[in-house]
N, C-alpha and C positions, 0 to 999 in steps of 0.2 A: 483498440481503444485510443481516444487522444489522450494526447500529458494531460490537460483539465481533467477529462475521467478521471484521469489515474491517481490524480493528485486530488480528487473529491473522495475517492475508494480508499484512501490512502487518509484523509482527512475523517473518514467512518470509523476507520480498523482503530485509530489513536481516540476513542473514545469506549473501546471495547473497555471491560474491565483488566485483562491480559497487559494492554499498553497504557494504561490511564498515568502510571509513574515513571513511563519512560517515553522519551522522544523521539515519534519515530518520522517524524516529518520534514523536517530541518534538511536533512541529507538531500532531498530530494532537491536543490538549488541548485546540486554542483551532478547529478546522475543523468545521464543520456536517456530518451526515451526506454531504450531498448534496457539499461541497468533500473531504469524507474520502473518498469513493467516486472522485473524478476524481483527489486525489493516488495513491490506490494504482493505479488507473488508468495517468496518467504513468510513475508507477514500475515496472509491469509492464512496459511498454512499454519503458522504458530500462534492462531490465534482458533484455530479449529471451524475457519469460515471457508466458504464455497467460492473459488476460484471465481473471479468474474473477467480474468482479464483472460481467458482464452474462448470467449463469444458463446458462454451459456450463460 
């Protein structure tokens, strides 16, 4: 996935109701591809959504 994906996938999860009062976006200015793939990762994960960043 590119950064733009990740950071659109990432700009999805923060409207779930799970993150609606927390920031989960901000971070990603200062995270390497590779750290930005594992946060949205996390984030899918704790947010009970279907991995999209390992190509399903």
């Amino acid at each position: 996935m590119t950064r733009a994906e990740l950071l659109a996938r990432l700009q999805e999860l923060q409207q779930m109701p799970k993150f609606q009062n927390r920031d989960i976006c901000t971070i990603s200015a200062v995270l390497s591809k590779e750290a930005l793939t594992r946060h949205v990762e996390v984030c899918e994960t704790a947010a009970g959504a279907l991995s999209r960043t390992d190509g399903r």
